[in-house]
C-alpha positions as CSV (number, residue, x, y, z in Angstrom):
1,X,136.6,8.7,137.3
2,X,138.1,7.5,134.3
3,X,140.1,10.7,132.1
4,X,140.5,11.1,128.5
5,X,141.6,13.8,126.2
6,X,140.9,14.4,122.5
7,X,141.5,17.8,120.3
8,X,139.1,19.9,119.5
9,X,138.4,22.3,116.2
10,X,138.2,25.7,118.0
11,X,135.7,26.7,114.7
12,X,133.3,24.0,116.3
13,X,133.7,25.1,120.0
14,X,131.1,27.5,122.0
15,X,131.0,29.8,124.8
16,X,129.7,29.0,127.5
17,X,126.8,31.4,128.5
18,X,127.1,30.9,132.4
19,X,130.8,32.3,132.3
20,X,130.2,35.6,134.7
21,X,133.4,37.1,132.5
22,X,131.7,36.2,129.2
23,X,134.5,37.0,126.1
24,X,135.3,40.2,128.0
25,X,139.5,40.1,127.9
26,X,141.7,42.9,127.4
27,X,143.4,42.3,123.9
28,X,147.4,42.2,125.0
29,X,146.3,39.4,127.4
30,X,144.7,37.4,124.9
31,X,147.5,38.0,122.6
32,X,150.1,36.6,125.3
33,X,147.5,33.6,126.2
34,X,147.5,32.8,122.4
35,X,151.6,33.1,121.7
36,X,151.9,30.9,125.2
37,X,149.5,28.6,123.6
38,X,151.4,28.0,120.2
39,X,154.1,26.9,122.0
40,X,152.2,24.6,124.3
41,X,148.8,24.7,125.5
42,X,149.7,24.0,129.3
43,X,146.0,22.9,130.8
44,X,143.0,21.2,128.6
45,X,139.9,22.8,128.1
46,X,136.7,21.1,129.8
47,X,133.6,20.6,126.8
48,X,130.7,19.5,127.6
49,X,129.5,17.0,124.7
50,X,127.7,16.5,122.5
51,X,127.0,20.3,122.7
52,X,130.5,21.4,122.9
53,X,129.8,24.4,124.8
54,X,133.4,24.9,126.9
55,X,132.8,24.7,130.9
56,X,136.5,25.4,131.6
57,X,138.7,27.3,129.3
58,X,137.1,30.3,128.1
59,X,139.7,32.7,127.9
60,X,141.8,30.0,125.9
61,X,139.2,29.3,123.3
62,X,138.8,33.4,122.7
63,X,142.5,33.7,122.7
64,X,142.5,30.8,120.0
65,X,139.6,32.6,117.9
66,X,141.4,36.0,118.4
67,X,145.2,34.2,116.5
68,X,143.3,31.4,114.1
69,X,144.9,28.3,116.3
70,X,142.9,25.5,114.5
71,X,143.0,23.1,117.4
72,X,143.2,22.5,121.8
73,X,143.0,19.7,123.5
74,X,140.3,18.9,126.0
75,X,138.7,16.8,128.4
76,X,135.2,15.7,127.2
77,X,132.0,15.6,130.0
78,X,128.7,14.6,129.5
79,X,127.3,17.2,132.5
80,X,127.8,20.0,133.7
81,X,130.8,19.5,136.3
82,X,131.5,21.9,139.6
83,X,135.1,24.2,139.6
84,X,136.0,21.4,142.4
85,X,135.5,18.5,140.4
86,X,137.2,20.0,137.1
87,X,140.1,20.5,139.0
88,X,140.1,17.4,140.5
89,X,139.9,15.7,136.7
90,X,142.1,17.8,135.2
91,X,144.7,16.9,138.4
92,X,144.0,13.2,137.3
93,X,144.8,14.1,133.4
94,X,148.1,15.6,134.4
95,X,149.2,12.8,136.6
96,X,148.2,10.0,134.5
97,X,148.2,11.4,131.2
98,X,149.2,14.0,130.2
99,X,152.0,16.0,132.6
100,X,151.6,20.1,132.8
101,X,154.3,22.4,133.5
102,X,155.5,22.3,137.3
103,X,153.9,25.7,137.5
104,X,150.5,25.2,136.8
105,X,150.7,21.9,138.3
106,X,151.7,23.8,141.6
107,X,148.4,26.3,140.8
108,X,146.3,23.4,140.3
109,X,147.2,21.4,143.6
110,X,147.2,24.5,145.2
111,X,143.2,25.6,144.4
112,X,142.5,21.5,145.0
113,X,143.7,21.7,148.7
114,X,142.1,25.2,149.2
115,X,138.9,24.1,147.7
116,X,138.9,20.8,149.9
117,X,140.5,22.3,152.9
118,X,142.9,20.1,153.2
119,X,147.0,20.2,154.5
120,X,149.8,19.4,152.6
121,X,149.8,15.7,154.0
122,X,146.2,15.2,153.2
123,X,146.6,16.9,149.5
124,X,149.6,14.5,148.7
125,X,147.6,11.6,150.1
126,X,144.5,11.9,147.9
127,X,146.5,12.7,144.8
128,X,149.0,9.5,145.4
129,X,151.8,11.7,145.6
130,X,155.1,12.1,147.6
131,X,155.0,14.6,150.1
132,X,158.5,15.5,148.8
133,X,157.6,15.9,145.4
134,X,154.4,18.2,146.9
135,X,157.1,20.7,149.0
136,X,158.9,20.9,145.7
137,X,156.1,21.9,143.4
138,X,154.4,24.3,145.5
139,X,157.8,25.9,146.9
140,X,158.0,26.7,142.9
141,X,154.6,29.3,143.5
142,X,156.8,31.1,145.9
143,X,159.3,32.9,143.5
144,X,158.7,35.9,141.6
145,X,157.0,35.4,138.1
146,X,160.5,35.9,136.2
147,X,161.6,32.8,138.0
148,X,158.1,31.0,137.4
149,X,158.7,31.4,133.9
150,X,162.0,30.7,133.1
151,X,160.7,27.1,135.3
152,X,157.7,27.1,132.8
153,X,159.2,27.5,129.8
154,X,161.9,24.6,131.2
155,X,164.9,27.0,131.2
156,X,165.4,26.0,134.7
157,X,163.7,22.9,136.4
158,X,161.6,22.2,139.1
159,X,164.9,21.4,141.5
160,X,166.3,24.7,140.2
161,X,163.1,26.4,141.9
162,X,162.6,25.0,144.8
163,X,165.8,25.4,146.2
164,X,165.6,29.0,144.6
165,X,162.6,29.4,146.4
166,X,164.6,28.9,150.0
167,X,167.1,31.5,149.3
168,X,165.4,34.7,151.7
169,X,166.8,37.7,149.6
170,X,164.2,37.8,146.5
171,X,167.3,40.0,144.6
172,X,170.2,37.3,145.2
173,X,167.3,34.7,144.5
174,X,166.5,36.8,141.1
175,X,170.4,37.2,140.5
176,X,171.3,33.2,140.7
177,X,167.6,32.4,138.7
178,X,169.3,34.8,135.8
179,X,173.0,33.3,136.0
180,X,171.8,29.9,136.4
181,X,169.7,30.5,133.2
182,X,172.8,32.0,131.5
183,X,174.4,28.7,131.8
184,X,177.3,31.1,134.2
185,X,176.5,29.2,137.7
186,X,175.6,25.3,138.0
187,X,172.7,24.1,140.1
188,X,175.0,23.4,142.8
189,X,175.7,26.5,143.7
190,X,172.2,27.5,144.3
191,X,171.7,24.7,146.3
192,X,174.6,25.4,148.5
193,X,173.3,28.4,148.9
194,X,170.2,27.7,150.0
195,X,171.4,24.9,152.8
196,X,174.2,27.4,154.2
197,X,171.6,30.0,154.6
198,X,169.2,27.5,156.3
199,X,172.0,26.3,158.1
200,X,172.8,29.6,159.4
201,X,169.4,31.4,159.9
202,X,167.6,27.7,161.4
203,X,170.5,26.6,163.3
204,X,171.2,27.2,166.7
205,X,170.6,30.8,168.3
206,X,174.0,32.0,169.9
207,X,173.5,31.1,173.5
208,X,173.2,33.2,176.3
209,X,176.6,34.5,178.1
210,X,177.2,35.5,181.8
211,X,179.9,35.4,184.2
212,X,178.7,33.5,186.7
213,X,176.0,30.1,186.3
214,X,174.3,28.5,189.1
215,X,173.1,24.5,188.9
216,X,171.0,23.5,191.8
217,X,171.1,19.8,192.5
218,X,168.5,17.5,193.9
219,X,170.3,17.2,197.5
220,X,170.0,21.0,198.3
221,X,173.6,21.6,197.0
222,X,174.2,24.5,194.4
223,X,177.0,24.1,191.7
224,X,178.6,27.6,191.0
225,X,180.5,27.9,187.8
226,X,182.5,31.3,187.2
227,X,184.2,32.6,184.1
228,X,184.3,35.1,181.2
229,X,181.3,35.1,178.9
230,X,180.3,31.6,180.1
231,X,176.9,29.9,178.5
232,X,174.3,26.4,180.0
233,X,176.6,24.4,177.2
234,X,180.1,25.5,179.2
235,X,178.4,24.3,182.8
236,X,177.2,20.9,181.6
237,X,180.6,20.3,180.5
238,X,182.1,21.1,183.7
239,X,179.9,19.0,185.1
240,X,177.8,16.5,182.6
241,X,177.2,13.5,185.0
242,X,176.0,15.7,187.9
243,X,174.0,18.4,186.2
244,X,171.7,15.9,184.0
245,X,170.8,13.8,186.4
């Protein structure tokens, strides 16, 4: 399905009457939708043509109306289109076209493999993506919304958040997102972070201890090993050829 994108005059634009929340929005939401778009308007609007009635989008074009923005940009149809396959086209716009923010690329791929029920394997594979670059964007969703936005307003990058995202204490994670911003830390330091603690909490479980370990052999002979606080790793060295075979 090929994808375009043209602008729109939000004086020329309708409602669309099958919307189930109509133009119902509390006013300090629209306010912030309408500042967030002045900035940059971070996902297109769908419009059906040549009617121009908006399919996708609806709290956008009121937020518009509400702040006199003139103009969005949007993805023209010529039918109707399902919530699957606008997300679907708009995933295409973003990855051909014209790029979104990490964050509501991570929302978008996110509703795409729910909507499709696919795994994380399968979602990368049908967008043409790199599993890698897939971990990274979604591990982005998992931080609080003050880390979210400092990654969508591009105060901190998509690298900065994933391996933000790893750290397990949301407070130290919040602490480094705000000193990283500040310019006070650099984004090695979160990343060492975030390894060390993997390497500590996924690593090896201390292994068990006792004084005395036992290794019975194949010909009916037991191998006795006795010490203080001894563990399976201390008996295989005392014995490696014997023990693994």
């Amino acid at each position: 399905m090929a994808v375009t994108c043209k602008d729109y005059r939000v004086s020329e634009l309708k409602l669309n009457p099958n919307n189930p929340r109509g133009s119902r929005y509390d006013e300090p939401e629209l306010r912030a939708l309408a500042k967030s778009l002045r900035q940059r308007q971070l996902m297109p609007i769908i419009v059906w043509e040549p009617e121009l009635l908006v399919l996708d989008g609806t709290g956008r074009l009121v937020a518009a109306r509400l702040e006199g923005i003139e103009t969005l940009f949007g993805i023209p149809v010529t039918h109707e289109l399902s919530k699957k396959e606008i997300n679907w086209m708009i995933a295409q716009l973003d990855l051909h076209h014209h790029p979104f923010s990490e964050i509501a690329r991570g929302k978008l791929w996110r509703a795409i493999r729910e909507e499709n029920g696919w795994n994380n394997a399968q979602l990368a594979h049908e967008l043409g993506v790199s599993p890698g670059l897939l971990t990274k964007v979604s591990a982005n969703l998992d931080n609080p919304e003050e880390i979210q936005g400092l990654v969508e307003a591009g105060t901190l990058g998509m690298r900065d958040g994933y391996y933000l995202s790893r750290i397990e204490d949301v407070e130290e994670r919040l602490r480094m997102a705000r000193e990283l911003a500040a310019g006070r830390i650099r984004p090695e330091e979160v990343v060492r972070t975030a390894r060390k603690q993997k390497q500590t909490g996924n690593g090896k479980q201390p292994s068990a201890r006792a004084k005395r370990i036992s290794c019975p052999l194949p010909s009916g002979v037991t191998l006795t090993v006795s010490g203080e606080r001894l563990s399976i790793e201390d008996l295989f060295k005392s014995f490696p050829r014997r023990c693994a075979r």
